[in-house]
N, C-alpha and C positions, 0 to 999 in steps of 0.2 A: 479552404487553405489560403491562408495571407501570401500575397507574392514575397515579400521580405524572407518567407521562411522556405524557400525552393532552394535545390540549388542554382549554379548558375547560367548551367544548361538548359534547365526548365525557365529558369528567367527569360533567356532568350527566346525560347519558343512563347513564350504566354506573352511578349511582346509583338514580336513578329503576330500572333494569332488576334492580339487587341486591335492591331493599324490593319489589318486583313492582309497581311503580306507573306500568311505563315503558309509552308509549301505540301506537300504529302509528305505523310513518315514515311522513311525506307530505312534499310539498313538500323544497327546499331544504335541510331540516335531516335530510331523509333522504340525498339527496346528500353533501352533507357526511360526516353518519354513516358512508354504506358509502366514503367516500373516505379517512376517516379513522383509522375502526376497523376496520370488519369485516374482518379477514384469514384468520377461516377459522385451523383447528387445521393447521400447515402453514405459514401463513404468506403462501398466494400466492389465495387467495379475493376479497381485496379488487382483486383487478390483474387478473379476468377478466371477460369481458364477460357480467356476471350479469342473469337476470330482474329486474328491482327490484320487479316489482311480484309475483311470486312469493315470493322475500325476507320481503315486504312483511307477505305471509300468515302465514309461517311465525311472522315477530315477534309476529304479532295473538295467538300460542297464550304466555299466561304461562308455563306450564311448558315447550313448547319453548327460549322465547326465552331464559330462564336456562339450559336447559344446554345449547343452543348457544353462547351467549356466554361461558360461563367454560370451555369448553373450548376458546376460543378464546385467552382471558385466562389470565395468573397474577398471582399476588398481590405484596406488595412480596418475600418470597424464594422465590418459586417460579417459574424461567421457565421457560418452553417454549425445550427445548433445538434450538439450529440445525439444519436440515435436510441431513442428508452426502447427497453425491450420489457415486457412484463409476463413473460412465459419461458420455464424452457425450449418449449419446442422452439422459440424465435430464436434464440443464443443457439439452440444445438444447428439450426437449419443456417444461419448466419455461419456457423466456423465450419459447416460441411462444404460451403461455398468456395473456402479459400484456396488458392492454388498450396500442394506440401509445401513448399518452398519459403510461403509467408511464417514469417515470424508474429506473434500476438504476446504483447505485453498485458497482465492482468493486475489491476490493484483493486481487493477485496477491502468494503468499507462498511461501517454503520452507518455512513452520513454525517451531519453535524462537522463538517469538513474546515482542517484547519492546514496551517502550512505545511505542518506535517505531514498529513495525506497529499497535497498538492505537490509536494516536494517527491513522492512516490512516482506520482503522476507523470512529473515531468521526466525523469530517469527511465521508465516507459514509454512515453513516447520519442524520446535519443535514440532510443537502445531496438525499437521493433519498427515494424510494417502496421500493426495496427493494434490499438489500446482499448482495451474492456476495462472500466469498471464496474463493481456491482456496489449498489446502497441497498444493505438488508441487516435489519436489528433484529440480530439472534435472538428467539427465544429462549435458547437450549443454555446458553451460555451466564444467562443471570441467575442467582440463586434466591429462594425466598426471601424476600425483605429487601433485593436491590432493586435499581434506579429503573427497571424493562419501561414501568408506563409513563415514567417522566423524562425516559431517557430523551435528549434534545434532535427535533425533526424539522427538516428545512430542506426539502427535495430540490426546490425550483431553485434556491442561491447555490443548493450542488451540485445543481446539471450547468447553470450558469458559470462554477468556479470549473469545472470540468471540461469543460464547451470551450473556454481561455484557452486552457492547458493545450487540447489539442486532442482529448480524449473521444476516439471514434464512437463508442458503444455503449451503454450504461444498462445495464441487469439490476431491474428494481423489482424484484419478488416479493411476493405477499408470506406471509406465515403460512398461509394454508397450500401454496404453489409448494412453500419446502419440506413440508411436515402433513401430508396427506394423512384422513382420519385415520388412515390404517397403519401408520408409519410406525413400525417397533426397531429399524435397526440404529445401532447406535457406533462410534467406533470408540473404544474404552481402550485410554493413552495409557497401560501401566506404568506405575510407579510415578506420574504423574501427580494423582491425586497427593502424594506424600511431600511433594515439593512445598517450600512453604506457602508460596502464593497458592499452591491448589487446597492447603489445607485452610487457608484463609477463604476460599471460597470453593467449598463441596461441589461438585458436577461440574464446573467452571470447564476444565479440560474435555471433560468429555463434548461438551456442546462443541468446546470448539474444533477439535479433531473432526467432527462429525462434519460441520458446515462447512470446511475448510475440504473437506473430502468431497464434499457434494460437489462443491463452486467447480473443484479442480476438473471433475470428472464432466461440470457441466460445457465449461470454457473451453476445455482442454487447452491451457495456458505452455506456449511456448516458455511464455519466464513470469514468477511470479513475485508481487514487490512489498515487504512489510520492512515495518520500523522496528527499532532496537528496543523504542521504551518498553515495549512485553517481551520482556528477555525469555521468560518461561515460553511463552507464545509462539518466539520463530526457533528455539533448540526444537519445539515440538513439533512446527510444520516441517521442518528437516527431517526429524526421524519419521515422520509421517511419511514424506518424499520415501524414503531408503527403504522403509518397512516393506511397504507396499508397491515397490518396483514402480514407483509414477517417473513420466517423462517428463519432469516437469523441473527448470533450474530456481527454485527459490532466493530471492535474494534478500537481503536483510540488510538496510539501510540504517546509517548514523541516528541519533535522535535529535529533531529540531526542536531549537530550544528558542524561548524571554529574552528578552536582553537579559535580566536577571539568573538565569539559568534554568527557570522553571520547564521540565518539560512540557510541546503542546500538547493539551489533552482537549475532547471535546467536556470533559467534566470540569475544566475551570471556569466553562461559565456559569458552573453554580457558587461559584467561592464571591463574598462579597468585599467590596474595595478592600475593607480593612486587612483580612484574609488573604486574599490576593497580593497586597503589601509586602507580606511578612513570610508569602510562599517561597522564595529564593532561597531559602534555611534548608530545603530539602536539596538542593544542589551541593549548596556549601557544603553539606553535612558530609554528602558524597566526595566531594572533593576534598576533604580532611584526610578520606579512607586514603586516595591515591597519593595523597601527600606523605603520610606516612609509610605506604609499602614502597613509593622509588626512594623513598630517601635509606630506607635499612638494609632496600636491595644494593644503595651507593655505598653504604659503609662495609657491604661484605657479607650480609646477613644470607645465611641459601634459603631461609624458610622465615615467613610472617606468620605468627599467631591470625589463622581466623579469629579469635576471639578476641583480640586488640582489634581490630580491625569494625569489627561488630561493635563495639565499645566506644570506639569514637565516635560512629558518626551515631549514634543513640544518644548523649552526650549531648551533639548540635543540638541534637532534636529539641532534646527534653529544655535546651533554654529559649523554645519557644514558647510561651503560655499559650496560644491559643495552637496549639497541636496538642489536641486532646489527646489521644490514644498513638501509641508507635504497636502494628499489629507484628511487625517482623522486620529484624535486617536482617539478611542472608548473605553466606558468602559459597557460593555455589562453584561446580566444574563448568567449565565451560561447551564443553559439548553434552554432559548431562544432566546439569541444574542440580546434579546431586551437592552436596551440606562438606566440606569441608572442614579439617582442623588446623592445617598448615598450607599454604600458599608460595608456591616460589616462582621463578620467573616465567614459568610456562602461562602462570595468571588465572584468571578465577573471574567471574562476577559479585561484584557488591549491589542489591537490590535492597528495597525497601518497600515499607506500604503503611501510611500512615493515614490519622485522620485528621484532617486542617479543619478547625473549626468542625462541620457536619460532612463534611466532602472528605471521600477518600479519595490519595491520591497514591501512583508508584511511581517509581523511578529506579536507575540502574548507572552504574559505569562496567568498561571493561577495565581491568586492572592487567597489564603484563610489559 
């Protein structure tokens, strides 16, 4: 924990504690203290149900108390790097530990980490007592012919880009930790499948309901943090949440975008300069949709043709040459991704999924 990032309570004291002048906790300001600070080398110290008043003792020794405390601390460039777990049992014995009271922020990832997920990251650790993330490249979720064995792997620059952030915990599972030789249960998202993105990609949902259900149950995440670019993706972990009565507050963050508008993906590293160039067309195209639904919701209009809507940003598309194939634009409910034919100010999703060059890519607005 960087001193810059305490509050100013806890300043005080890791002050006082550095010059050897810091006195026994009592009272209130020791609460605070072990609520605030103390997490122990590791990171999970302050979230278990500790003697305070043994604690208490140990702080009374000046020389324990300093090199207990800075090995619990680093300084402004030295952090205490995040903790890999590579089992369930380490994750489930880890969140047995915590006091109920702790809150645990969770960001579920592939890896190949980009601001996007960082930006996750950071809103997690704001918002909780302590932040899991997991790097694990579904199997379940690519269908024959996509990217599973090339998909982009870079463990050490993600526990590194994670370890910044502030990220307590990292849950890096093997295929074989998630999906045991005997594994047959699956959880099958109905009516999913029919969505256009699920028809774009068969099993696609299923994987991910499935792995999304695993994580949930394995974390047991006080709040959990995904991006808006899979619009299909978090309507789904939502109703996943509801269906199946989880304790669990999902959140669904803005999408970060290019200067350009591109949204991040880890799959633009496969797009080559040229490519990459000329990606911004898929923003624009979206931002035409919105342009024309506020502008005929301002003249009075109560309903937008989905299918103007569909029309234009297809239009963008198609005057790009190198956007090979448009698979879909959709203009979906908003809480059920279900297909539209009129749109009025209550609002809708406009999604897409195209192919740039050999790289597919999606993207999304809200419209209301």
């Amino acid at each position: 924990m960087k001193r810059q990032s305490m509050n100013a309570c806890s300043r005080r004291f890791y002050d006082h504690l550095a010059t050897g002048s810091a006195r026994p906790l009592t009272g209130s300001f020791s609460d605070r203290f072990h609520n605030n600070i103390f997490r122990g080398h590791g990171g999970h110290c302050a979230h278990l149900n500790l003697d305070t008043d043994k604690h208490r003792d140990v702080f009374a020794d000046k020389t324990s108390r300093v090199k207990r405390f800075r090995s619990s601390l680093t300084y402004e460039n030295d952090m205490t790097r995040a903790i890999i777990h590579e089992t369930i049992e380490s994750i489930r014995s880890l969140r047995k530990s915590f006091d109920p009271s702790v809150s645990v922020g969770f960001v579920p990832t592939m890896g190949a980490l980009h601001e996007g997920h960082l930006s996750l990251a950071r809103a997690a650790r704001s918002e909780n007592d302590v932040v899991v993330s997991s790097i694990f490249v579904n199997p379940t979720q690519f269908g024959e012919g996509e990217d599973l064995d090339k998909y982009p792997r870079q463990l050490e620059k993600d526990v590194d880009l994670l370890t910044e952030i502030g990220v307590d915990h990292i849950f890096v599972p093997s295929s074989e930790m998630m999906y045991g030789k005997n594994h047959v249960t699956f959880v099958e998202p109905t009516g999913f499948e029919h969505t256009r993105e699920g028809l774009s990609r068969p099993s696609h949902f299923r994987g991910v309901a499935t792995i999304v259900t695993k994580l949930f149950n394995i974390v047991q995440p006080t709040n959990a943090y995904f991006g808006q670019k899979d619009a299909a993706q978090g309507v789904l972990i939502r109703r996943i949440v509801d269906d199946l009565d989880m304790d669990v507050n999902v959140q669904i963050m803005d999408t970060v975008r290019e200067k350009d508008g591109l949204a991040m993906s880890s799959r633009n590293a496969y797009l080559t300069p040229e490519e990459r160039g000329k990606a911004g067309v898929i923003f624009q195209a979206l931002m035409t949709a919105r342009e024309m639904f506020e502008s005929r919701l301002a003249r009075g209009t109560d309903q937008v043709d989905a299918s103007d809507l569909e029309e234009v940003v297809k239009n963008i598309l198609h005057s790009e040459p190198l956007i090979t194939e448009i698979q879909y634009v959709a203009v979906d409910d908003l809480e059920t991704m279900q297909p539209l034919s009129k749109v009025s100010n209550s609002g809708c999703i406009v999604s897409l999924a195209c192919i740039l060059g050999s790289v597919r890519l999606i993207d999304n607005i809200v419209l209301r």
